[in-house]
C-alpha positions in Angstrom: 34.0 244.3 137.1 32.3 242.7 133.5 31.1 245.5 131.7 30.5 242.7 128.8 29.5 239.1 128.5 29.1 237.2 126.0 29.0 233.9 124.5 30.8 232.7 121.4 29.1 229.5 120.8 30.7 227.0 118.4 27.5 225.3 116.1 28.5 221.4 117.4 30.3 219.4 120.3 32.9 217.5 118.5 33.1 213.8 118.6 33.3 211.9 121.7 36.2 209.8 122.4 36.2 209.4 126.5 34.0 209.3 129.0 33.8 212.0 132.0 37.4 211.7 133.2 37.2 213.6 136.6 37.6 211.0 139.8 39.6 208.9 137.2 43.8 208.7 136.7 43.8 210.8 133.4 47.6 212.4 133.6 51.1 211.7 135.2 50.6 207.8 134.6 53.3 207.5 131.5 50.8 208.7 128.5 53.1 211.8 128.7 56.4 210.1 127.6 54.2 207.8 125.5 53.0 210.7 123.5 56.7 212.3 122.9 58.0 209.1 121.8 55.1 208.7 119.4 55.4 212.2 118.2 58.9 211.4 117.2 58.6 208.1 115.6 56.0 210.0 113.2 58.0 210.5 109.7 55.9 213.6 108.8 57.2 214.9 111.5 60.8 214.4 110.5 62.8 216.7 109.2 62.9 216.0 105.9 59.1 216.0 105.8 58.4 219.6 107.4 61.5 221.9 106.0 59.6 222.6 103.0 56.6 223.7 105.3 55.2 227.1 106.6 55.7 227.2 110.1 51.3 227.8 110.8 51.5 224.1 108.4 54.3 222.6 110.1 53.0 223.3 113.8 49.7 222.2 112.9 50.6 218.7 111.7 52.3 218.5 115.5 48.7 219.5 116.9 47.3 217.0 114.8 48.9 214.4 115.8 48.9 215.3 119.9 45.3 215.3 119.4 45.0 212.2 117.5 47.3 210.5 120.0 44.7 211.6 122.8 41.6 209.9 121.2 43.9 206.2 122.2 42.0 204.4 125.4 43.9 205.7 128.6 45.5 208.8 126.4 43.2 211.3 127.3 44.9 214.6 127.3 44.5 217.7 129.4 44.8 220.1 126.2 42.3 223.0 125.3 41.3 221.4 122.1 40.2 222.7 118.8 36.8 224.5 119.6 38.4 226.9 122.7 41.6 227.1 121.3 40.6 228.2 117.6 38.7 231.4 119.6 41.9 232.2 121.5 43.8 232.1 118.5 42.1 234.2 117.1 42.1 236.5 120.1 45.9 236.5 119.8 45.9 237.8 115.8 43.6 240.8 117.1 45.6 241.4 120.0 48.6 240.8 118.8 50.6 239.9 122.1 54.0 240.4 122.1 54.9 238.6 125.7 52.7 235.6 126.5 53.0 234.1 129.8 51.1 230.8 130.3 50.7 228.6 133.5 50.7 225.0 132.9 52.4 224.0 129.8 51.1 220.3 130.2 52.5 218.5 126.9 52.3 222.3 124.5 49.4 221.4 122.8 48.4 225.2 124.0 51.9 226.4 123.7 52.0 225.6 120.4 48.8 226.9 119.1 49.2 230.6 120.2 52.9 230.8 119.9 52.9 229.9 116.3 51.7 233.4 115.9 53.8 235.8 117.6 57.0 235.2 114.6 54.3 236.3 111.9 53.0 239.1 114.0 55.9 240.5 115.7 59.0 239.2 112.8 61.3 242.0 113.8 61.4 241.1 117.8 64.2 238.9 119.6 62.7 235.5 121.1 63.5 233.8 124.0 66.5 231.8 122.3 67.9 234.9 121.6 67.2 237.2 124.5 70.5 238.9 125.9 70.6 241.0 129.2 69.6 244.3 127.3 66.7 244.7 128.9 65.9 247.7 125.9 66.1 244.8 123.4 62.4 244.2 121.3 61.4 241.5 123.2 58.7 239.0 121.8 58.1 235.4 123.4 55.8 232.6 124.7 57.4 231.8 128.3 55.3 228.8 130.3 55.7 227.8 133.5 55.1 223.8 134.7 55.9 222.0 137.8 56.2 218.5 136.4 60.1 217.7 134.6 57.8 214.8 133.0 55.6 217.2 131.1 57.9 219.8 130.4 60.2 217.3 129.0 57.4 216.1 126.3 56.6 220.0 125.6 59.7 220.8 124.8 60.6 218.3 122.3 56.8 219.0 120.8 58.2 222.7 120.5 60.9 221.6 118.7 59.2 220.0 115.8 56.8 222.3 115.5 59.8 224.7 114.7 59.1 226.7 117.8 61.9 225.9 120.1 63.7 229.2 119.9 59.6 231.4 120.8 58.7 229.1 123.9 60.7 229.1 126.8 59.5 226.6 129.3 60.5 226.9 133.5 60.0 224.3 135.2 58.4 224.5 139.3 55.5 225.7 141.3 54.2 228.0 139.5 53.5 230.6 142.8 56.8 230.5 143.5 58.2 230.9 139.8 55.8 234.1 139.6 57.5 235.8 142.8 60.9 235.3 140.9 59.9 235.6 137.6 61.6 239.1 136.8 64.8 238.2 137.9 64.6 234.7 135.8 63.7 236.5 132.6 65.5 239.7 133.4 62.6 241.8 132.9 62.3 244.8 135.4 59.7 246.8 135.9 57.5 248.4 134.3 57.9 245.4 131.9 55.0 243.2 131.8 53.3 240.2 129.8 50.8 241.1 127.2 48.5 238.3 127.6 48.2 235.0 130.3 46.9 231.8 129.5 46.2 229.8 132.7 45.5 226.4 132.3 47.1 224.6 135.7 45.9 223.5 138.8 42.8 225.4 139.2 43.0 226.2 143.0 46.0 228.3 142.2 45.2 230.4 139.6 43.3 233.1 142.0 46.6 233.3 144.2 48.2 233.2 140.8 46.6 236.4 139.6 47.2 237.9 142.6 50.6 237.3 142.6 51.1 238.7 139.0 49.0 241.6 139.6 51.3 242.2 142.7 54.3 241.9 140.9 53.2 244.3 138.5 53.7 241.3 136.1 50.4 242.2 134.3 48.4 245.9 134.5 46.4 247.9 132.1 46.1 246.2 128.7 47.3 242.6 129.6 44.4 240.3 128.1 43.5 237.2 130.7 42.5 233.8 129.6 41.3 231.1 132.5 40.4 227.9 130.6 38.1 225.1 132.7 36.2 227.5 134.2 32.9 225.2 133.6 34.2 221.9 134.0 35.4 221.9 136.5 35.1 225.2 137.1 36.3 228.1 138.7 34.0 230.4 140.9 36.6 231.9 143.1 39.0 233.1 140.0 35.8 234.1 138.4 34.5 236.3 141.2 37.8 237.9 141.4 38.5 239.3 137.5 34.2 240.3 138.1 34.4 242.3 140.7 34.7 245.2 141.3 37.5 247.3 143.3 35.3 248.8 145.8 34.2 244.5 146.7 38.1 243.6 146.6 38.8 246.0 148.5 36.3 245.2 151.3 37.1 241.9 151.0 40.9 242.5 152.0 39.9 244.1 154.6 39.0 240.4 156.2 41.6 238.2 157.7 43.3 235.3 155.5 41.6 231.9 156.0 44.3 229.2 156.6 41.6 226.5 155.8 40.2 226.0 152.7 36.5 227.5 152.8 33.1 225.3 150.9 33.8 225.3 147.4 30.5 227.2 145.8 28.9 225.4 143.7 28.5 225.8 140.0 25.6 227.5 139.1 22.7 227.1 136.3 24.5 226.7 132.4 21.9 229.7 131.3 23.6 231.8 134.7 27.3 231.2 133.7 27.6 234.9 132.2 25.8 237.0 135.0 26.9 234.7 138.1 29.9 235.9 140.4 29.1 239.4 140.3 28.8 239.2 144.4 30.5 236.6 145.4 32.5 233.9 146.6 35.0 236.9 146.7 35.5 235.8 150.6 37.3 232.3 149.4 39.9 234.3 147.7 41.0 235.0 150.7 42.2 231.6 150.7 45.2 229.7 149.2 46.3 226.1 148.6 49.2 224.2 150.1 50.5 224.1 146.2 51.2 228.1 146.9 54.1 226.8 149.2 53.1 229.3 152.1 53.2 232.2 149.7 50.5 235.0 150.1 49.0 237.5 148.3 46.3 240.1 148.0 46.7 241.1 144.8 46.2 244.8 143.5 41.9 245.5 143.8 42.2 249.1 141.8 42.4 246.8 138.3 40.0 246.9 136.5 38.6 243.7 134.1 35.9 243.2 131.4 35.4 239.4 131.1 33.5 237.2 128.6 33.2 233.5 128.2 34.7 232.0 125.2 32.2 228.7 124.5 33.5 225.3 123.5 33.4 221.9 124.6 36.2 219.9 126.2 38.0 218.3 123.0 38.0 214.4 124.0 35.1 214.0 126.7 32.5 216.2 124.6 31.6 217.9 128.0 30.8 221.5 127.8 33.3 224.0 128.8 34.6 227.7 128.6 37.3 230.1 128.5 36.9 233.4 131.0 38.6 236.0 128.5 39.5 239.6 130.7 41.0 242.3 129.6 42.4 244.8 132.2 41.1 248.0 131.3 42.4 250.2 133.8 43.3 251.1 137.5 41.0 252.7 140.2 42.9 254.6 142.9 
């Protein structure tokens, strides 16, 4: 249920580099391993150039130079970009999150703008790197999930030189199926769960995605949501299901599956983005994409979400975009 919405404009679109990418190839066609080997042929990034640097300097000169490798013809990127991410960073240094779980890591350009935070906030905790099987240990870490060997390949050495190899750890497969195994892979029983989720993967999945995590009791009361693309392309299924409310995900449930995949709503009116989804298309929740590898859930209605839309613009294209920011805020019985 949003109790609040509200838009955090940014004052410009940023430059334009590429046009309208969607019914193009704009991933998976070798820009991926052309970007890692470009990143490390870069001598500020060596060594010798960044081990006199702050980590939040040293990170950013990786960013820099991801999103300076993505202006290139045919190296469009699918990264949040400065004018979305810069709002979720700073969502991160007010809600200081100690366990950030992301879906699609894509080449870290996300991966490495939050998690550059969580070793200033959190100095004291054990990261990733470090994590033993005490499960009482002060855990902190960025863990992201991709399905692509490719991608994850280029994130990780990304990671690396921005000196936060031993925050992120990155698992590699469908993300559905990664969720339903997740606390055995990390060793984190219950009632351990992640204090924030950035999903930025293949949008079909991320309602079954949430559903899965809420199952799992993998997020709950006081985990902090963040669906990016939920403009362009957009999202109205994921949207309708962190708006509504218990009583209409409930009744919803309450209808059988659907095995095929229902009409997609359409997007509605820019100046109706806040207050649209209230009602509906709850019903193609009740749906889930061959990517979910036959897995099913229905998710736990009693949460409770607030939801706002972070503003921004996609970072290459200029096209205008959003982040749905929810924040659980409780459970109804």
């Amino acid at each position: 249920m949003v109790t609040s919405s509200r838009s955090k404009s940014q004052a410009q679109a940023p430059q334009k580099y590429h046009e309208p990418v969607q019914g193009t190839v704009f991933h998976g066609d070798g820009r991926e391993e052309a970007l890692l080997k470009h990143l490390q042929s870069l001598s500020s990034l060596s060594a010798e150039e960044t081990s006199s640097l702050s980590l939040q300097d040293r990170s950013q000169r990786v960013l820099d130079a991801i999103h300076e490798f993505g202006k290139g013809e045919n190296r469009y990127l699918m990264s949040i970009g400065d004018t979305k991410g810069r709002q979720v960073e700073e969502l991160v240094k007010e809600k200081k999150p100690k366990l950030i779980l992301e879906l699609g890591t894509y080449v870290g350009f996300s991966g490495i703008s939050f998690g550059r935070h969580l070793l200033e906030l959190h100095p004291d905790s054990i990261y990733p790197g470090d994590w033993t099987s005490n499960t009482q240990e002060d855990r902190a870490g960025y863990i992201s999930l991709e399905k692509s060997e490719v991608y994850a390949t280029t994130a990780r050495g990304g990671f690396k030189l921005a000196g936060l190899d031993k925050v992120i750890k990155v698992i590699t497969g469908s993300s559905t199926t990664s969720l339903k195994s997740l606390r055995e892979t990390l060793n984190m029983p219950k009632p351990l769960k992640f204090d924030m989720v950035f999903l930025d993967h293949l949008k079909p999945l991320y309602t079954i995605d949430i559903k899965v995590l809420e199952e799992e009791g993998l997020v709950g009361p006081g985990t902090l949501l963040v669906a990016d693309n939920v403009v362009k392309p957009g999202n109205p299924a994921y949207l309708s299901w962190v708006r509504a409310t218990p009583e209409q995900k409930r009744k919803s449930l309450q209808a059988p599956r659907l095995t095929k995949q229902p009409p997609v709503t359409p997007n509605p009116p820019i100046e109706e983005w806040e207050t649209a989804f209230h009602d509906g298309p709850i019903d193609e929740t009740r749906w889930a994409p061959d990517e979910a590898e036959g897995i099913t859930a229905e998710g736990d209605p009693g949460l409770i979400y607030t939801s706002e839309m972070l503003d921004g613009w996609d970072p290459y294209t200029g096209e205008k975009d959003a982040c749905e920011v929810s924040v659980c805020t409780g459970r109804q019985d």
